[in-house]
N, C-alpha and C positions, 0 to 999 in steps of 0.2 A: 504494500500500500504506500502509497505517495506522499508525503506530507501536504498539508493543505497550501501551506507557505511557499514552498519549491514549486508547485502548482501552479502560483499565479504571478509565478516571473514575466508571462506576459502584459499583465495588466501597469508594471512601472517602465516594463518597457514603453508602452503606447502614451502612458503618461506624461514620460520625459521629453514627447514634440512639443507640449508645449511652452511657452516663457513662463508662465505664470504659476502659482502655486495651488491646486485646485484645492487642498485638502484640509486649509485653515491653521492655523497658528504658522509658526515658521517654516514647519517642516521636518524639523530636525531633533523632533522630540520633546517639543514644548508643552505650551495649554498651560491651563489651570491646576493640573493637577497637584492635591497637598490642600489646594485651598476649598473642599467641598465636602461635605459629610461622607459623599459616596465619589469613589473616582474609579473612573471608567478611560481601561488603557485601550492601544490597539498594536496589534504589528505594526512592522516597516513595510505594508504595503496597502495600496489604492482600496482595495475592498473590506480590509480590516480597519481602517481611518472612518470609511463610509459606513461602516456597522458601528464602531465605536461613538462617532456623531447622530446614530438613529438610537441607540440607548441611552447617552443621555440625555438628547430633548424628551425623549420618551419621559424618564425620570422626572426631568425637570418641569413638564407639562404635570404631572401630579405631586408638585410642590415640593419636591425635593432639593436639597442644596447638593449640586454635583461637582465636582471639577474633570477634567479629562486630562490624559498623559499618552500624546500619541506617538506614533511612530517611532515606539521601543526599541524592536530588535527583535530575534530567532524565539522560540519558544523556548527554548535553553537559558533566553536572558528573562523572559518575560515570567514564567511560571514558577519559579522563586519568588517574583513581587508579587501574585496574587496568593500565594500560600504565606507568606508574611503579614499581609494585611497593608500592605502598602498601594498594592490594587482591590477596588472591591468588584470592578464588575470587566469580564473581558469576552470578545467577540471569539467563539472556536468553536472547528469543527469537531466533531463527535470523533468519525472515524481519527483524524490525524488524531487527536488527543488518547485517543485508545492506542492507537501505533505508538504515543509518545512513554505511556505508563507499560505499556507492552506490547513489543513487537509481534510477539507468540501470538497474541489473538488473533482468535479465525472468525469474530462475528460480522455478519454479511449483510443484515438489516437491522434498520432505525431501533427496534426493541433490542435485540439483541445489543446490539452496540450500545445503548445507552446503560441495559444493564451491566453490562460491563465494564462500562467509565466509570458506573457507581460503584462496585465493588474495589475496584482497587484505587479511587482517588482517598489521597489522607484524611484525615479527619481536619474539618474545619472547610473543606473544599466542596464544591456542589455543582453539579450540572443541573438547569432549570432545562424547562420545554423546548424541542428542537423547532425547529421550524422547518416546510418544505422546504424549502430553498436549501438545495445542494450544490456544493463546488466541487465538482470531481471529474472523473476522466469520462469522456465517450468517444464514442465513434461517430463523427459526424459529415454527413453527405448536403451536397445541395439540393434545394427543392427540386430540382429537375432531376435530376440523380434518382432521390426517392420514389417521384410518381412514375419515371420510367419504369425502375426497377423496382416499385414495388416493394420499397422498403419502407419497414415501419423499426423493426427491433433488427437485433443484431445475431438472432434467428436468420432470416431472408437474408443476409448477407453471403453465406451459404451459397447458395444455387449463383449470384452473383459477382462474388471476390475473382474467381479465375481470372475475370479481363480488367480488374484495378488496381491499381498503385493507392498504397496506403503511406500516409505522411504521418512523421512521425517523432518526434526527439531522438537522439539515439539511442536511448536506452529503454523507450519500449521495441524496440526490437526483441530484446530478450527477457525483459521482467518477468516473471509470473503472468501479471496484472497486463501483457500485453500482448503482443504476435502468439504467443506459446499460450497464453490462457482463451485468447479467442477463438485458437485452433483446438486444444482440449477441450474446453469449456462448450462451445457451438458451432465445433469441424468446420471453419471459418481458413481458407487458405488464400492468400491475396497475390495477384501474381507478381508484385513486387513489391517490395517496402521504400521509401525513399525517408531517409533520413533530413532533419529540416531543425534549423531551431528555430522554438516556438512562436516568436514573433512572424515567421514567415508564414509559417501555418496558413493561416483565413486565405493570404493571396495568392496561393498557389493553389488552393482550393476551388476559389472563386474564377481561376484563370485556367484551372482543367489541368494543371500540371501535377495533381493528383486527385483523385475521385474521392478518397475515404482521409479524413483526417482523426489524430490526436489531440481533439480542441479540451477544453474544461468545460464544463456546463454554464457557469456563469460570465464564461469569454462574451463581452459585447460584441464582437464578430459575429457571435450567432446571430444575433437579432437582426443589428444592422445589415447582414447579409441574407437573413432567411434562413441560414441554414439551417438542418433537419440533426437533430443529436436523436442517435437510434437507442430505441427503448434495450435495459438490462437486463431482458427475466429472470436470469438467474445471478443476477447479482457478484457477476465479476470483479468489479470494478469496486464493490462495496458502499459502504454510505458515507458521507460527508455534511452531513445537517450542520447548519448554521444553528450554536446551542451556545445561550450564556453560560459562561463558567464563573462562576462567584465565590466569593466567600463570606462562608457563611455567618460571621459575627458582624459583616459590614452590610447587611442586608436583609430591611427585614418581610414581613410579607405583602405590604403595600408594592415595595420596591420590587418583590418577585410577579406579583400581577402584576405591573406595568409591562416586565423584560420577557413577560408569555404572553400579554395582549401581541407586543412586536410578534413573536414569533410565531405563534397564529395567519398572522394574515401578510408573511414575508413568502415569497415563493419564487423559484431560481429562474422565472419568466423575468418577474419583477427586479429581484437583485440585478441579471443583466443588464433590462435597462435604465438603473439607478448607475450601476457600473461606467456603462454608455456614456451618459450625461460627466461625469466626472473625468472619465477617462480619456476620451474619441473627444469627448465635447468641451472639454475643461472648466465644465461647471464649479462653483467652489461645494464641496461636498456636504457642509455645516447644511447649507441651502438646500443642495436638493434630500439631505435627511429630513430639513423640515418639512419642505415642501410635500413630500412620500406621508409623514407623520398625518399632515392635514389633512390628505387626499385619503388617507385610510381612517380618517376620524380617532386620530391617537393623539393629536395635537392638546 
């Protein structure tokens, strides 16, 4: 399994066309944070800023005093502040966070996984409600691709793959989780792989210089391009739910319904074109968290 973080190396790539800083305070790790009763960190990247700024207005819409601390660093630096008590509220995924407490785990969906981030996170630490909205791998074709061929999941891919070039980072070539589990998992054989790093991905897609790509689900390429991310029945790929991780003396149950209202009505449609807007668009992120918050009546 992937981490959620190394994932979304494309999202700072696309970020960095433009001048401007979409993501609020400097950039560099600033914000408030220290000075609010609850603070709410995020990683060092474009989607975890944009989750971290839709939990605090969230908060802050029900009266709470927040401060924010964003764009920390790896999970390695970040998940000793929230077990400290120095973070109280932090944007992660289910699966990565289960990969992080243990690699060994083989659970494949949302129950599963979440049962088992509860089992072995410390005491004092907590995962609330996940949300739809997943950040993870698929295999994703263009609309024309799909209604040719008739693809919906990654079933139908099958009868299919012989005549297309799969794109790829290099190292789904051989993961588990990639060429080797497509082909185990749903006798999936492609009749070439073309290596690509991630950023290239959407436009070689878009430009037929491969059929099947290694996009993430919440890649704004999807949207903005249409593309089609094929359904996992059996759950290769695993789950990646956007799930607050908290702890638990810095939070109490007002503050837990606010951070499951959000994740209730977040969903990995939505997240990319929040993504989009920030990313592709350079929106400032604070803004279009609130903007999302109002429009979902969370404001």
């Amino acid at each position: 399994m992937r981490s959620a973080i190394v994932g979304l190396v494309l999202v700072p790539l696309l970020a960095a066309c433009g001048g401007s800083n979409p993501y609020g305070d400097d950039g560099s790790g600033g914000g408030s944070g220290g000075s609010g009763k609850i603070v709410v960190g995020s990683a060092d990247f474009p989607e975890s800023t944009l989750l971290a700024h839709i939990y605090a207005k969230a908060l802050e819409a029900k009266g709470m005093e927040v401060g924010t601390q964003l764009n920390i660093g790896s999970r390695e630096v970040y998940y000793d502040q929230i077990a400290e008590g120095n973070l109280s509220v932090f944007p992660e995924y289910n699966g990565a966070i289960l990969y992080y407490l243990d690699p060994d785990a083989t659970a494949t969906d949302t129950e599963q996984t979440n049962k088992a981030v509860a089992e072995r996170l410390p005491e004092g630490l907590e995962i609330l409600d996940p949300a739809p909205a997943e950040n993870k791998d698929s295999v994703s074709v263009t609309r024309e691709t799909a209604e040719k061929e008739g693809l919906k999941s990654l079933k139908d891919l099958k009868k299919a793959a012989g005549d297309m070039t799969l794109g790829g980072p290099p190292e789904f070539e051989t993961r588990p989780q990639g060429v080797p589990g497509l082909n185990e998992t749903y006798g999936v054989e492609f009749k070439n792989f073309r290596a690509l790093d991630a950023s290239l991905l959407p436009q070689a897609l878009k430009n037929g210089d491969v059929q099947a790509a290694n996009l993430f689900t919440t890649d704004p390429a999807i949207v903005k391009n249409d593309f089609v991310p094929l359904e996992d029945p059996e759950g290769l790929f695993g789950t990646q739910n956007v799930t607050p991780l908290v702890n638990s003396n810095a939070v109490d149950d007002k503050a837990r319904a606010a951070l499951n209202a959000v994740s209730a009505k977040l969903t990995t449609e939505t997240l990319s074109k929040l993504n989009e807007r920030v990313s592709i668009d350079h929106e400032n992120a604070a803004d279009v968290a609130a903007d999302w918050l109002d429009s979902a009546g969370l404001a």
